[in-house]
C-alpha positions, 0 to 999 in steps of 0.5 A, spaced: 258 181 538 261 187 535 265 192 537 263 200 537 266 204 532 270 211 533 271 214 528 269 213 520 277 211 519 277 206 525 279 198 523 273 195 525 275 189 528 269 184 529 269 179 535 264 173 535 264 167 539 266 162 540 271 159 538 273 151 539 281 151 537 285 146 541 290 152 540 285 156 543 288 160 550 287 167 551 279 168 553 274 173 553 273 173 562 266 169 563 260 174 565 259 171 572 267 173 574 267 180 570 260 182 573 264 182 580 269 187 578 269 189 571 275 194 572 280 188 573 279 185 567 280 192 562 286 195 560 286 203 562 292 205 558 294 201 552 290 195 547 293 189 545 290 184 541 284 184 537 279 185 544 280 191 546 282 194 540 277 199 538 276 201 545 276 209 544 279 211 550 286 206 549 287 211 542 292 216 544 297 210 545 296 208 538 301 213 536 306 212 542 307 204 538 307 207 531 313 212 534 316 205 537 315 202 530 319 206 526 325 206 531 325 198 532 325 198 524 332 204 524 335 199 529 335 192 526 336 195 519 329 190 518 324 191 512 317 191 515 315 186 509 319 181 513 316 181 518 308 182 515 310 176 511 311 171 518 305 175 521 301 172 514 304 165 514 301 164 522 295 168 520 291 162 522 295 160 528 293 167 531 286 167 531 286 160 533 288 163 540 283 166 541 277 164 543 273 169 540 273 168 532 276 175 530 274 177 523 276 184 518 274 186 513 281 186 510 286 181 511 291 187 511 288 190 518 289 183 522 296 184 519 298 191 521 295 191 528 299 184 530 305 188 527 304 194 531 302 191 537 308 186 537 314 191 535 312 196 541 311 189 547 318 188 543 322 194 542 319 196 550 322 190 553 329 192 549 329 198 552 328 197 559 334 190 558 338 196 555 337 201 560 330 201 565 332 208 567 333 211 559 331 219 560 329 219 552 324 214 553 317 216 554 314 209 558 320 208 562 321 214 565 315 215 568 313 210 573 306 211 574 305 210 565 311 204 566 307 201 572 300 203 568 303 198 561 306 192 565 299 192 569 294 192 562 300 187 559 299 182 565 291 182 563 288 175 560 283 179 554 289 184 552 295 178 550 299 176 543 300 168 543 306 168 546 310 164 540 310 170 535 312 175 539 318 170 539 319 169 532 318 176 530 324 177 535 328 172 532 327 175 525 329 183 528 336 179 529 338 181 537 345 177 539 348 177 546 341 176 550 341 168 552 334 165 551 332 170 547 325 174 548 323 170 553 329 172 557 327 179 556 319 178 558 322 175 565 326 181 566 321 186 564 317 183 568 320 179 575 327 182 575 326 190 576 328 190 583 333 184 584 338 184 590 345 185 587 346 177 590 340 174 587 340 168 583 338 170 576 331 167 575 331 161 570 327 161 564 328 153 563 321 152 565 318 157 563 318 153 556 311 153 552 309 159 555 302 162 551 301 169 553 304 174 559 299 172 563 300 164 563 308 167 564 305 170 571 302 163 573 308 160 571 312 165 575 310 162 581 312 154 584 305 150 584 305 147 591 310 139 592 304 136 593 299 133 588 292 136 586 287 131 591 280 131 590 278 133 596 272 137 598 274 143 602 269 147 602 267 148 609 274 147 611 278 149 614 278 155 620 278 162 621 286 164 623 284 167 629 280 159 631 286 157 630 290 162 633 286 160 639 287 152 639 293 153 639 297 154 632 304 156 631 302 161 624 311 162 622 312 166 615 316 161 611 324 163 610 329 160 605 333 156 608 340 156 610 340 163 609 337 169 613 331 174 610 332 177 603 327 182 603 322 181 596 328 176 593 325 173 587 325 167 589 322 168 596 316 171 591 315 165 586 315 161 593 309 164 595 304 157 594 308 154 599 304 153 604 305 147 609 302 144 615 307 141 620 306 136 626 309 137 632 315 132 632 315 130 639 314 122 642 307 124 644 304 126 638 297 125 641 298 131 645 298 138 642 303 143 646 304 148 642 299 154 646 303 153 652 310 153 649 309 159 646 311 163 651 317 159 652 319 162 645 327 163 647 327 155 648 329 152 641 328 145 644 321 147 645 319 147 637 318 140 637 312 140 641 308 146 637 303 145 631 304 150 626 302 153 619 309 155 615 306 161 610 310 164 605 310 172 605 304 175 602 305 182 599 298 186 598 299 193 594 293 196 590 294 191 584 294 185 587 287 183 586 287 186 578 294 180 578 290 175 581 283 176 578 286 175 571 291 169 573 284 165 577 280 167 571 286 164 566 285 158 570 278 157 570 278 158 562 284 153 561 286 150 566 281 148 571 284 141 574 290 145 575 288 151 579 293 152 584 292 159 585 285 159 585 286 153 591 291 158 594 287 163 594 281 159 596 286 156 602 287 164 604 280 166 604 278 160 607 283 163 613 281 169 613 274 171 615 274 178 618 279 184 620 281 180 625 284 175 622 288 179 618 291 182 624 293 177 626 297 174 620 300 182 619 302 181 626 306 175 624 309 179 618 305 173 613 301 179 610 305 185 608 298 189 608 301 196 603 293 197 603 293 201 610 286 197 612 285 190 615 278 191 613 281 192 606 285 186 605 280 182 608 275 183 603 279 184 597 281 176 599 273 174 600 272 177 594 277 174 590 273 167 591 266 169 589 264 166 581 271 161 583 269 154 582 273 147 582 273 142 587 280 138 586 286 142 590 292 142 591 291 144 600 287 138 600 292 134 605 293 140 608 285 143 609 284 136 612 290 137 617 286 144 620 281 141 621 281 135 624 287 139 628 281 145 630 276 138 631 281 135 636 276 136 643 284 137 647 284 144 642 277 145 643 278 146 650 284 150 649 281 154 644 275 156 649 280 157 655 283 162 652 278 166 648 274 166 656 281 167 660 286 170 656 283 173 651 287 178 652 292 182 658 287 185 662 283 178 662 289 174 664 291 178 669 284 178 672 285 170 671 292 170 674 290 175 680 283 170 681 287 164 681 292 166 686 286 168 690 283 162 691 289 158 691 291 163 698 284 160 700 285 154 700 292 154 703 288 158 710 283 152 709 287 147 710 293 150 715 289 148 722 289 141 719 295 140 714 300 144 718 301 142 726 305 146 731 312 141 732 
């Protein structure tokens, strides 16, 4: 399929599908996800890479890069043949990424555009390593425009292979960043808002990386727990189901320290989520509903059933982040899948607005959206076109819902939902048993209670 042309001088890049490279990682979004939200997948601001390039409403910030470039060359001293000359030697490496075949009508374009493309993600990443909050530069002060870059960066059609950004880095001959350019991608992206006391995000494991969106997936811990090959797509219940049956919904806190707001490490724990039994002699019996007003008791916490969930931040960009790392893992890593498992677990959680409230109440969710109904529908609809049966949450998918199934929270579920669904109820209740208890005291008082 070719791309539209602009203008008479435009490099007319052509994209055809498919290609089969076993290098192959950065993919044209399959029709059936792109057709629920076309506008996750596109870039607003700024084109990387040979799909998106001849977009002619991404053309003012072509200049923008030209002027980056020619500051990047005065800065290292570098002669650009250099670098061209890498770009030539890994031509075929290149568009072995892609899965579309990329094909120009001259070597040269293909060259010119990964150069262009290449020294503004790098000299953009030194600037802000240098100084986030340079007043000359025309990105980094402006948080709408910065914001705007960072998201079209994270996008899966709008990627460079992640290894020449890190040659070319090489070459430009930079010292004193430890771990090279991977140690100024994870900064650009993950540090800008680290806490003074916050642990330097290591980027050991962050080795083998193909492009910035599979550096996000690889931001976040896959869960302790292996991948199963359990069905869990009628499982398990809604928040509020649970909620009513008895289970304890806690957000996950680090350990042995108190609450670092939005700590780095808080973030990439996000898929953590655990399903934890009640640790008391008799198991069989779950007393967690009961002991729920009995908060002040630590003692009592052995007897509650509860779900620990990691904090969960919605904001307006949220669904464009996932949307694209989801799509990522049904292209490349379809029996890995542990975001779209996590989001799957979330969806399968949250049914209504209800439930949302519920998990907000319980500052699980951090909704910046304003509406419950919003996020709600967002996390349903991040699900549509996702398939994959293996998961990473098959033990715990099974916990919920032989938990639910249990006939002792059942019955608990359909005495609160009946009695105490809410205050007014539970006075009612209340107040109506002391009546019938008062009853029967009068009743039975001529033949219990006897004059002495």
């Amino acid at each position: 399929m070719a791309m539209p042309i602009c203008e008479k001088n435009d490099t007319i890049i052509d994209v055809r599908e498919p290609n089969w490279d076993p290098k192959c990682c950065i993919y044209s979004v399959p029709k059936r996800l792109r057709n629920v939200n076309k506008k996750a997948y596109t870039p607003k601001l700024i084109s990387i890479g040979p799909v998106h390039h001849n977009n002619c409403e991404l053309k003012d910030m072509q200049e923008l890069k030209k002027e980056y470039l020619e500051v990047f060359f005065r800065r290292t001293g570098k002669s650009r043949e250099d670098f061209e000359k890498i770009i030539n030697k890994n031509e075929v490496d290149i568009c072995g990424c892609y899965a579309k075949v990329i094909s120009l009508p001259k070597e040269k374009d293909f060259v010119n555009m990964i150069l262009l493309d290449s020294i503004f993600i790098i000299e953009l990443f030194l600037r802000n390593y240098e100084d986030p909050k340079d007043e000359k530069d025309y990105i980094l002060t402006k948080p709408c425009l910065k914001d705007g870059i960072m998201q079209d960066l994270i996008l899966l059609e709008n990627q460079l292979p992640f290894f020449i950004l890190d040659r070319l880095y090489d070459l430009s001959g930079f010292t004193g960043i430890p771990k090279g350019f991977l140690t100024l991608a994870c900064k650009y992206f993950f540090d800008r808002k680290k806490l003074p006391d916050d642990k330097e995000l290591s980027t050991d494991e962050m080795k083998g990386v193909k492009h910035f969106t599979d550096l996000h997936r690889r931001f976040y811990h896959p869960p302790e727990y292996g991948i199963g090959d359990h069905n869990t797509d009628q499982q398990p219940h809604s928040a509020t189901k649970l909620d009513n049956a008895g289970l304890i919904f806690e957000k996950w806190e680090p350990p042995g320290q108190k609450q670092k707001k939005y700590s780095l490490e808080e973030k990439r724990r996000l898929l953590d989520i655990q399903f934890e039994p009640n640790s008391a002699c008799c198991r069989c019996i779950n007393c967690s509903w009961p002991t729920v007003c009995l908060k002040k008791f630590p003692c009592l916490k052995q007897f509650q059933i509860r779900l620990v969930i990691p904090e969960f931040v919605v904001h307006d960009r949220i669904e464009e982040i996932f949307r694209n790392l989801m799509a990522l893992e049904q292209c490349h890593y379809p029996d890995e899948a542990y975001i779209c498992n996590y989001i799957k677990l979330l969806d399968f959680l949250i049914n209504r607005e209800e439930d949302v409230e519920l998990l907000v109440d319980k500052k699980i969710i951090v909704n910046s959206l304003g509406s419950n109904l919003a996020v709600a529908k967002m996390i349903n609809n991040l699900c549509r076109e996702i398939v994959g049966t293996k998961s990473y949450y098959s033990k715990v998918t099974e916990d919920l819902d032989k938990y639910y199934n249990s006939s002792w929270n059942k019955n608990m579920a359909s005495l609160r939902n009946v009695y105490f669904r809410d205050i007014w109820r539970s006075t009612a209740t209340v107040a109506g048993f002391v009546v019938l208890l008062v009853t029967i005291l009068n009743f039975l008082r001529p033949f219990v209670f006897t004059n002495i």
